[in-house]
GULOVEX-412677 format. One record per atom (N, C-alpha, C): residue number from 1; residue in one letter; atom name; x, y, z. Coordinates in nm, 3 decimals. Layout:
r nr NUM rest a atom CA xx X yy Y zz Z $
...
//
This chain:
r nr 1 rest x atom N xx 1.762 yy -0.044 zz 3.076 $
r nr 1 rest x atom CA xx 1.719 yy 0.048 zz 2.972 $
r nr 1 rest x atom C xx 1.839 yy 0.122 zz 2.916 $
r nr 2 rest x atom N xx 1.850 yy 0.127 zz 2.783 $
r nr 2 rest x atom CA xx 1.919 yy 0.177 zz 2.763 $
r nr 2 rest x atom C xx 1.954 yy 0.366 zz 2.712 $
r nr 3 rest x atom N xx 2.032 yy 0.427 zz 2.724 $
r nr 3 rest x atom CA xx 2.067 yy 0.547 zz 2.762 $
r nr 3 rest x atom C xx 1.980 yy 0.608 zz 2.601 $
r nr 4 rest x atom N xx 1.944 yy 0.726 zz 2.632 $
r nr 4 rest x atom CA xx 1.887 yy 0.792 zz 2.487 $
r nr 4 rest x atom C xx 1.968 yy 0.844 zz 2.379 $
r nr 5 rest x atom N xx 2.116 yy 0.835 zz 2.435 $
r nr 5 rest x atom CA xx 2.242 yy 0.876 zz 2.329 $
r nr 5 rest x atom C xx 2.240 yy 0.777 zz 2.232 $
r nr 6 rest x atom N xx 2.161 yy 0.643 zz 2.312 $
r nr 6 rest x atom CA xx 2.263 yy 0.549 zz 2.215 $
r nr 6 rest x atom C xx 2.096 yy 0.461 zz 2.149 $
r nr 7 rest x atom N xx 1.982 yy 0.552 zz 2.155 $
r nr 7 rest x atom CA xx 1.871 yy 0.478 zz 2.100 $
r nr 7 rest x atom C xx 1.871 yy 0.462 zz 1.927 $
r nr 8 rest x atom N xx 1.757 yy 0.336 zz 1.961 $
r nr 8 rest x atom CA xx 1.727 yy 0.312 zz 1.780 $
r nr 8 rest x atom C xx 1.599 yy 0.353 zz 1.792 $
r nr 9 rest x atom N xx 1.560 yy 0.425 zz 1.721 $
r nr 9 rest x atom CA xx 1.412 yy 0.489 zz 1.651 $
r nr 9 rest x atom C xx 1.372 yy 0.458 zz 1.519 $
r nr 10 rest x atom N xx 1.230 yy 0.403 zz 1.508 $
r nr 10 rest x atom CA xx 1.231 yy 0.351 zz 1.384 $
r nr 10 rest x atom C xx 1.072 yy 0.414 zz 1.309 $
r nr 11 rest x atom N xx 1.084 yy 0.438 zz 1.213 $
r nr 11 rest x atom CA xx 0.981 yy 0.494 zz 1.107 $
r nr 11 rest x atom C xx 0.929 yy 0.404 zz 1.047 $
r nr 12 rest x atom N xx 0.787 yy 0.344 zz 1.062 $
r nr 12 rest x atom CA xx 0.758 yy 0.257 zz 0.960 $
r nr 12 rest x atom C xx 0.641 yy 0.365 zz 0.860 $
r nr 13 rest x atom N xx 0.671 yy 0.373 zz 0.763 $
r nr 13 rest x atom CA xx 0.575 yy 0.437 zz 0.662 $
r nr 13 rest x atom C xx 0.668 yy 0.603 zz 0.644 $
r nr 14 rest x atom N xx 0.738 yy 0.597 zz 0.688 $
r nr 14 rest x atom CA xx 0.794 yy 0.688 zz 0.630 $
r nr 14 rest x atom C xx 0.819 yy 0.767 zz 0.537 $
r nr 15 rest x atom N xx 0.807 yy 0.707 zz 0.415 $
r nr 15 rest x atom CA xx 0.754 yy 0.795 zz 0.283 $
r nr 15 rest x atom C xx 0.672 yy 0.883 zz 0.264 $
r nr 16 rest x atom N xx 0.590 yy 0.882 zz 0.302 $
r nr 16 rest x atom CA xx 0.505 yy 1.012 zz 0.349 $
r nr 16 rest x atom C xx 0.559 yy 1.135 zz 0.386 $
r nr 17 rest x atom N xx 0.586 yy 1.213 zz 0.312 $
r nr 17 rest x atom CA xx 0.688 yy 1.348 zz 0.326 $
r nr 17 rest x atom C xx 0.652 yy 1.472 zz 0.366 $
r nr 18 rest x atom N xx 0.481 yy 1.447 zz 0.419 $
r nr 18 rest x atom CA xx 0.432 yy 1.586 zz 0.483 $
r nr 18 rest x atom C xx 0.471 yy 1.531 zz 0.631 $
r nr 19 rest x atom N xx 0.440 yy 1.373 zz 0.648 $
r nr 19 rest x atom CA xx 0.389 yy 1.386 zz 0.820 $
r nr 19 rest x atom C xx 0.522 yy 1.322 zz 0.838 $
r nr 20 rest x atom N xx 0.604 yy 1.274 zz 0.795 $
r nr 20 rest x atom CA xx 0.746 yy 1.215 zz 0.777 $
r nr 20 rest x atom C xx 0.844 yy 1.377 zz 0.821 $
r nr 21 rest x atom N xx 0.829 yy 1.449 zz 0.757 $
r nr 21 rest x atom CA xx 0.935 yy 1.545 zz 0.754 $
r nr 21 rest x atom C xx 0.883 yy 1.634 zz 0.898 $
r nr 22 rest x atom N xx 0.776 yy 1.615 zz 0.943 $
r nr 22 rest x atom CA xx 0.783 yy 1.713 zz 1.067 $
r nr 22 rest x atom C xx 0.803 yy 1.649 zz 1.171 $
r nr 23 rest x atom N xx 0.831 yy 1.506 zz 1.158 $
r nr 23 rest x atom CA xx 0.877 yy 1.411 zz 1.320 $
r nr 23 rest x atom C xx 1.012 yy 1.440 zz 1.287 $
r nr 24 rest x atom N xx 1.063 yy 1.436 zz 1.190 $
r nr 24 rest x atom CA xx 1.220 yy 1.423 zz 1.165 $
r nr 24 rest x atom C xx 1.269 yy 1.546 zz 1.229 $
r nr 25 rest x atom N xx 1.240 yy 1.668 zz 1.158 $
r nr 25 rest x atom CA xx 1.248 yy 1.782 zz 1.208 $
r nr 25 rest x atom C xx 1.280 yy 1.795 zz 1.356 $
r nr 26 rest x atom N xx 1.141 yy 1.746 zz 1.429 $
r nr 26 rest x atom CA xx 1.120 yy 1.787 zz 1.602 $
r nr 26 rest x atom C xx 1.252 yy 1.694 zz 1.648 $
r nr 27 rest x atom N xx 1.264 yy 1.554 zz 1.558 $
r nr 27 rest x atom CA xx 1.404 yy 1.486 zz 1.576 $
r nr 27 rest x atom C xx 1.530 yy 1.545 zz 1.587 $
r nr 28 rest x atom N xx 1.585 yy 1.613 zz 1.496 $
r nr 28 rest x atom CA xx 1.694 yy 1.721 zz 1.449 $
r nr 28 rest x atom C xx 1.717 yy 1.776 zz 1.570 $
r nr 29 rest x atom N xx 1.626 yy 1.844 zz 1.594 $
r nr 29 rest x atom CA xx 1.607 yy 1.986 zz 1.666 $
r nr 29 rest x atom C xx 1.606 yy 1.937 zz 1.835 $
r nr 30 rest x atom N xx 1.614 yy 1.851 zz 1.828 $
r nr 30 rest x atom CA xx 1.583 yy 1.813 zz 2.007 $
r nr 30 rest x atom C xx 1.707 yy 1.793 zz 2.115 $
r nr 31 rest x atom N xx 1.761 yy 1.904 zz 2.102 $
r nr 31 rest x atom CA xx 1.899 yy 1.844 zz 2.125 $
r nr 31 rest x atom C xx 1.930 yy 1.712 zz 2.229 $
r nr 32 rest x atom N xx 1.851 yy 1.661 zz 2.288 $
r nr 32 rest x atom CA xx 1.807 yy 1.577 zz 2.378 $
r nr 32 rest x atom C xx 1.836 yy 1.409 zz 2.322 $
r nr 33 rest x atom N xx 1.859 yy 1.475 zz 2.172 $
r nr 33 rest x atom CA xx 1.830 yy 1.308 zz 2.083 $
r nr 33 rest x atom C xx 1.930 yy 1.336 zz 1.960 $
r nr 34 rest x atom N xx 2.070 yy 1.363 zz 1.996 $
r nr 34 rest x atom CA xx 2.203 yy 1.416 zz 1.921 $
r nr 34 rest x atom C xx 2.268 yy 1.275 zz 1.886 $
r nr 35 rest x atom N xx 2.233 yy 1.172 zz 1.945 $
r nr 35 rest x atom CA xx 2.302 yy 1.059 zz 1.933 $
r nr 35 rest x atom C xx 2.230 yy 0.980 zz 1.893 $
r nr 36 rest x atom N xx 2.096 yy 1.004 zz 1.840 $
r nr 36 rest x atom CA xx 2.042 yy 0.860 zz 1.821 $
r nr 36 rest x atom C xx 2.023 yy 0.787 zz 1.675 $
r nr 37 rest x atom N xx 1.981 yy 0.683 zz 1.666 $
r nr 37 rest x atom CA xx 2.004 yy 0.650 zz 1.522 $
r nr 37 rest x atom C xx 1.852 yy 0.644 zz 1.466 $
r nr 38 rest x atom N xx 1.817 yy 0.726 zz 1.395 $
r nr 38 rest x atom CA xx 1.674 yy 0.660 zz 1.312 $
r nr 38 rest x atom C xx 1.669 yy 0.578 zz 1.151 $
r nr 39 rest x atom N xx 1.585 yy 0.485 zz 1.197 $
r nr 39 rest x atom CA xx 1.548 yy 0.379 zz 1.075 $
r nr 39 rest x atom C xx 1.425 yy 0.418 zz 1.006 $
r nr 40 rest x atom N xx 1.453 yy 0.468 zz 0.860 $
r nr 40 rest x atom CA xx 1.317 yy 0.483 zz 0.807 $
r nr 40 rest x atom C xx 1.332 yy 0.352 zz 0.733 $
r nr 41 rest x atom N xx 1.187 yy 0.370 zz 0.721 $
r nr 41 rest x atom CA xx 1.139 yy 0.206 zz 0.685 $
r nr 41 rest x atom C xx 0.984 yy 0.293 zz 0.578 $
r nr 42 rest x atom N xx 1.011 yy 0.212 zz 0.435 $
r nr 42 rest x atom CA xx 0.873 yy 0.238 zz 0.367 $
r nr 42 rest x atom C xx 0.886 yy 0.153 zz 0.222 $
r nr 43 rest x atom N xx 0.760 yy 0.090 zz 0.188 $
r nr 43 rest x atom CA xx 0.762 yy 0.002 zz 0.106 $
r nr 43 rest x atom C xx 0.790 yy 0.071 zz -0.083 $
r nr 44 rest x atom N xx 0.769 yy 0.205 zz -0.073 $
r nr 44 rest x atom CA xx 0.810 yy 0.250 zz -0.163 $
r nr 44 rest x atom C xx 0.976 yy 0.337 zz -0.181 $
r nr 45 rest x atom N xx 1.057 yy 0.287 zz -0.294 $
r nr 45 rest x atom CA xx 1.205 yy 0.300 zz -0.307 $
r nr 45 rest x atom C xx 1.191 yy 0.447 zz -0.339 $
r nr 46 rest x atom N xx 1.162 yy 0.509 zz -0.436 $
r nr 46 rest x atom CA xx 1.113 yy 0.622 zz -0.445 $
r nr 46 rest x atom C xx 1.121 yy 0.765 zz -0.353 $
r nr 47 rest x atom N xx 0.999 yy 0.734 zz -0.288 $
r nr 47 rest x atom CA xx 0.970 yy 0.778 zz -0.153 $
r nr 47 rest x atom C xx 1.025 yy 0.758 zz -0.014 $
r nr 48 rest x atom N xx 1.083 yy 0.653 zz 0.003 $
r nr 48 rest x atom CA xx 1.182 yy 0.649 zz 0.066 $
r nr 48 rest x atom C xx 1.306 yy 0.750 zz 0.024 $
r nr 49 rest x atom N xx 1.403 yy 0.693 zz -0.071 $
r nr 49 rest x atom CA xx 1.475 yy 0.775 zz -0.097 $
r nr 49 rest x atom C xx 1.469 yy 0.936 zz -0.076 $
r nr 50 rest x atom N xx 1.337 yy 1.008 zz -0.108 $
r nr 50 rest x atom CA xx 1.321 yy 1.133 zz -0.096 $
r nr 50 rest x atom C xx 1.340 yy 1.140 zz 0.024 $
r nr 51 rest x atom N xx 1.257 yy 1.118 zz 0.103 $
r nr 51 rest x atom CA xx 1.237 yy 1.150 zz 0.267 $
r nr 51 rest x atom C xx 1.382 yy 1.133 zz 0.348 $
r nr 52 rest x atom N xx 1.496 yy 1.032 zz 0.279 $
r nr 52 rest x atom CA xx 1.604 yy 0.981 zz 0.372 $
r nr 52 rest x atom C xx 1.712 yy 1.090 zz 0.332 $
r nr 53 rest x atom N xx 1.689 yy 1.117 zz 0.179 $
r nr 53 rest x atom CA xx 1.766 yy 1.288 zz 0.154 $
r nr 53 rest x atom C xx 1.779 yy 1.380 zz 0.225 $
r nr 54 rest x atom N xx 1.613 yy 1.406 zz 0.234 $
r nr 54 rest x atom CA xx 1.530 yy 1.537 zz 0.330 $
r nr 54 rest x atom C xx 1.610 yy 1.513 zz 0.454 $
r nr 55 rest x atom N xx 1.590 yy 1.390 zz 0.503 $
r nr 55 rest x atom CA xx 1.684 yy 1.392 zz 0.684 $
r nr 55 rest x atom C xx 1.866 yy 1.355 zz 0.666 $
r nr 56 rest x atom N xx 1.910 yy 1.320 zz 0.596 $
r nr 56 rest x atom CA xx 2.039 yy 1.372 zz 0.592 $
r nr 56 rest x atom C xx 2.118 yy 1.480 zz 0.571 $
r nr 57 rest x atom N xx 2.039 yy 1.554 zz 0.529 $
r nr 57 rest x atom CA xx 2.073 yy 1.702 zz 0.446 $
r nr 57 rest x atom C xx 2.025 yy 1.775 zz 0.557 $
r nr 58 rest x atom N xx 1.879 yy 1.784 zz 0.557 $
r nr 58 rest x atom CA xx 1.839 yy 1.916 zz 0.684 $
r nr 58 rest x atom C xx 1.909 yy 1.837 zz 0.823 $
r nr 59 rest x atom N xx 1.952 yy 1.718 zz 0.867 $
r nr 59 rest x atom CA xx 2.087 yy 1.703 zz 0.997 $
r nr 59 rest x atom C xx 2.154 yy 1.791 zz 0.957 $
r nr 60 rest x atom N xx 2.255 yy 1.728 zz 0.845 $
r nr 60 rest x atom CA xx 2.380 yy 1.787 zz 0.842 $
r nr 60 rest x atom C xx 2.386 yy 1.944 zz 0.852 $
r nr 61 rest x atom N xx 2.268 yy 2.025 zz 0.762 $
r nr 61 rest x atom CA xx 2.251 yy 2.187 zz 0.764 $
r nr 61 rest x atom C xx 2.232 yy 2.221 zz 0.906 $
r nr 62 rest x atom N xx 2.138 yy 2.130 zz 0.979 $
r nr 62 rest x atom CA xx 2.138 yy 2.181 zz 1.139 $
r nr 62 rest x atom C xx 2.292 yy 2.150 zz 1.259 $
r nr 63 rest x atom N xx 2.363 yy 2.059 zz 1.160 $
r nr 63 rest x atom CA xx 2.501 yy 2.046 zz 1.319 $
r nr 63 rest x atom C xx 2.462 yy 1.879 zz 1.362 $
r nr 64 rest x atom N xx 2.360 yy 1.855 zz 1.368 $
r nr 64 rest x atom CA xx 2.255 yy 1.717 zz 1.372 $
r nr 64 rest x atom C xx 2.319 yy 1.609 zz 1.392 $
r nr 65 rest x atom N xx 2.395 yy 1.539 zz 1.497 $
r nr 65 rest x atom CA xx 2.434 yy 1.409 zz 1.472 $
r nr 65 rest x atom C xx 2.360 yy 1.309 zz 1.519 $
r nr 66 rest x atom N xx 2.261 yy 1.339 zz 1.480 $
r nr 66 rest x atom CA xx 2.166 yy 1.156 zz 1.433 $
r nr 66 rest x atom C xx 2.192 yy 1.120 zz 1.319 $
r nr 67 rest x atom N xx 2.196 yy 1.002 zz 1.284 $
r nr 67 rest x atom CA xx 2.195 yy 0.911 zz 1.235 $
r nr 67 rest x atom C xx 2.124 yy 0.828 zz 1.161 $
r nr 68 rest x atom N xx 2.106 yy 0.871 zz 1.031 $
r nr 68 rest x atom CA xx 1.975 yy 0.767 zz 0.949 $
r nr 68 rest x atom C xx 2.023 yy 0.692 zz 0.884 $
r nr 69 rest x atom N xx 1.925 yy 0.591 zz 0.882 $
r nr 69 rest x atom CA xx 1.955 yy 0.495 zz 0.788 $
r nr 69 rest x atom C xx 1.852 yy 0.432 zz 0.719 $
r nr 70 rest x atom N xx 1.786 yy 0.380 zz 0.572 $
r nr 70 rest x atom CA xx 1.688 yy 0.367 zz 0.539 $
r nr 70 rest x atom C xx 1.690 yy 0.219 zz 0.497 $
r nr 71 rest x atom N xx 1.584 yy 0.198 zz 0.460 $
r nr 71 rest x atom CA xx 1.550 yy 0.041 zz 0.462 $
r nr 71 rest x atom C xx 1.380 yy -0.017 zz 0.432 $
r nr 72 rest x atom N xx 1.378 yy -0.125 zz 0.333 $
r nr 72 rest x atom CA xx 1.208 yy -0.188 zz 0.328 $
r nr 72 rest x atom C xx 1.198 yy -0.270 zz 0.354 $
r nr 73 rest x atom N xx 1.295 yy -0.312 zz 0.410 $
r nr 73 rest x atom CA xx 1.290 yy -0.476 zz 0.477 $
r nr 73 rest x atom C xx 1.243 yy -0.418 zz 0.641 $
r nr 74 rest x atom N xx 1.119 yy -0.416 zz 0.705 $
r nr 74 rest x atom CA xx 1.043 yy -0.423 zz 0.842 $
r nr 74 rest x atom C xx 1.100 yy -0.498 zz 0.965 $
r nr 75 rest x atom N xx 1.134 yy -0.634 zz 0.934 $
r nr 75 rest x atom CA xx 1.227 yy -0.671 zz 1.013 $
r nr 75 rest x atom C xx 1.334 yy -0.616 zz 1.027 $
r nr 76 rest x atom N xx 1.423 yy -0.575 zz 0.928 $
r nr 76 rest x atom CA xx 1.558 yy -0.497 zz 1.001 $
r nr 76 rest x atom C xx 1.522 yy -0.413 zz 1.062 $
r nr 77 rest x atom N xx 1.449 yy -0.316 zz 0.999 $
r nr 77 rest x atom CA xx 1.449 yy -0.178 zz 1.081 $
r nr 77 rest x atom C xx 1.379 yy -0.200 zz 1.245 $
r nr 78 rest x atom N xx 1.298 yy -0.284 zz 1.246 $
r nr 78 rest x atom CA xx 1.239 yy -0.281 zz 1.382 $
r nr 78 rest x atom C xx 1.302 yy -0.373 zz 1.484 $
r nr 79 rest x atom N xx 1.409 yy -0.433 zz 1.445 $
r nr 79 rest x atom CA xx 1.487 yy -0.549 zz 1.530 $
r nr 79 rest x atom C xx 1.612 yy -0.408 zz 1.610 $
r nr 80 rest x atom N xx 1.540 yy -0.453 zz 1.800 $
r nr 80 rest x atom CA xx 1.725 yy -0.414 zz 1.883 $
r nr 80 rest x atom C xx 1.614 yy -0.236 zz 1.855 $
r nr 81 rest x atom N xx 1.460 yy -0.216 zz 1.805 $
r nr 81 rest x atom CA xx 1.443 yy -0.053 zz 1.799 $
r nr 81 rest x atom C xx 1.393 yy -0.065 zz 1.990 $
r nr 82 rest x atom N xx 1.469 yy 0.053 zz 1.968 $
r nr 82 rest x atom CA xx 1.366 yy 0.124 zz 2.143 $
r nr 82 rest x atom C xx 1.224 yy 0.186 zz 2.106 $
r nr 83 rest x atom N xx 1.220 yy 0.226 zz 2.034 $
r nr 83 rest x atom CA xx 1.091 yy 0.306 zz 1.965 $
r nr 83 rest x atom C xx 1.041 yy 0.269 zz 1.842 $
r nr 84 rest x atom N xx 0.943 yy 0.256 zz 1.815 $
r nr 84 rest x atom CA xx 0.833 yy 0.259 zz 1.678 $
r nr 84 rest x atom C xx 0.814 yy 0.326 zz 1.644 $
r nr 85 rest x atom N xx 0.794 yy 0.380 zz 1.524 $
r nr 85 rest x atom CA xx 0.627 yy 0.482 zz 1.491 $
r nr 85 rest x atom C xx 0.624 yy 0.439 zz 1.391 $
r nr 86 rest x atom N xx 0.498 yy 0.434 zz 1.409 $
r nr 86 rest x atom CA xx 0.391 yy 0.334 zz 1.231 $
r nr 86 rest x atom C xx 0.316 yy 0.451 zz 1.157 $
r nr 87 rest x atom N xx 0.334 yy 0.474 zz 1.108 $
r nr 87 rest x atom CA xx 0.247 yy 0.582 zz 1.018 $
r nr 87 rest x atom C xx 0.248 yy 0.514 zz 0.855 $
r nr 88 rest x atom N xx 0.211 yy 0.412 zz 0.879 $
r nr 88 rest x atom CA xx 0.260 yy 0.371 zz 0.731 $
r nr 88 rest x atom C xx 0.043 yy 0.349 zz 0.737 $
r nr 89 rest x atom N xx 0.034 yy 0.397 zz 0.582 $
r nr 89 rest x atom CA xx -0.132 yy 0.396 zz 0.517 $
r nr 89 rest x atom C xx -0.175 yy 0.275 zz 0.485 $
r nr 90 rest x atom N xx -0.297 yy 0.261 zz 0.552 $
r nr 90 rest x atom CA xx -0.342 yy 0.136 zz 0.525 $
r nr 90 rest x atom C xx -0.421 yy 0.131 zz 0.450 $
r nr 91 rest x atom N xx -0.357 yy -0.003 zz 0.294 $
r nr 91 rest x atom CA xx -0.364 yy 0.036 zz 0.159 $
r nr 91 rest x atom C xx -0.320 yy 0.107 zz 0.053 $
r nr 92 rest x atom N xx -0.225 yy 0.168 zz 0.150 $
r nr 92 rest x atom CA xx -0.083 yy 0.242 zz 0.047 $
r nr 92 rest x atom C xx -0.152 yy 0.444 zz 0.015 $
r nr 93 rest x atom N xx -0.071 yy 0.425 zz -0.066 $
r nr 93 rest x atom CA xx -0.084 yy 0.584 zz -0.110 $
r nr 93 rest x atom C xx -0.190 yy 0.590 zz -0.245 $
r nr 94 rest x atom N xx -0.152 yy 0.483 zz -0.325 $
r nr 94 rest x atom CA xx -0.207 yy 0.462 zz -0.460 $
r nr 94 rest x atom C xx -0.351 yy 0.460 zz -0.399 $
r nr 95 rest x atom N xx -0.387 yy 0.400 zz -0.344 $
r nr 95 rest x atom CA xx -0.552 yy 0.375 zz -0.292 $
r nr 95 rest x atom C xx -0.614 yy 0.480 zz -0.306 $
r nr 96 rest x atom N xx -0.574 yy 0.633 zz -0.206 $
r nr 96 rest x atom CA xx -0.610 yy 0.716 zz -0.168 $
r nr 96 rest x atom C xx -0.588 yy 0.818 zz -0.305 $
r nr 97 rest x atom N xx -0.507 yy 0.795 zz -0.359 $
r nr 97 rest x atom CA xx -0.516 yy 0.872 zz -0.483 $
r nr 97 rest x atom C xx -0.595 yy 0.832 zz -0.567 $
r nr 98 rest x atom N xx -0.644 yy 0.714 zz -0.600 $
r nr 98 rest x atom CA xx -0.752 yy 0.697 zz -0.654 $
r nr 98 rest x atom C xx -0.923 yy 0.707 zz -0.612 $
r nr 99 rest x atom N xx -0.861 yy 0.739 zz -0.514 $
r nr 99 rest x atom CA xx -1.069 yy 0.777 zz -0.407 $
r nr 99 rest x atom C xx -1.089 yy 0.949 zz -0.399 $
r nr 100 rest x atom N xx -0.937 yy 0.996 zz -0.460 $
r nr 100 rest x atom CA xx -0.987 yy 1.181 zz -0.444 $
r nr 100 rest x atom C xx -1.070 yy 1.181 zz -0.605 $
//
């Protein structure tokens, strides 16, 4: 197993910038997880982009040395991960904006 300095953590659905930005956060903040690298992963460029801002910026403002890196290709991001998290909507975002 390998050591938690040197983990890959990976975000699938990540774009999502309410429930996206408060894992990142507890991420930042953990000093427990200073070394690790997270992969966001989300099928929208957009939204991606926002969310991978949000965690490079609030690291760097916190001291933060994790490590992001973003991506929509699923296979990269989840290849060599120690961890998952799927939060990605099934049926996208557009769906749900059209059913409010």
């Amino acid at each position: 197993m390998i050591g938690k300095d040197n983990a890959k953590i990976v975000f699938i659905g990540a774009g999502s910038a309410v429930w996206s930005s408060r894992i990142i956060i507890d991420l930042i903040i953990n000093k427990d997880l200073q070394n690790v690298e997270v992969w966001l992963n989300d099928i929208d460029d957009h939204r991606l982009n926002l969310v991978y801002g949000f965690s490079t910026r609030y690291a760097r403002e916190y001291g933060s040395s994790i490590k992001f890196r973003k991506t929509k290709d699923q296979v990269e991001a989840i290849r060599g991960a120690d961890f998952v998290i799927n939060a990605a909507m099934a049926r996208g975002h557009g769906y749900y904006e059209r059913m409010r």
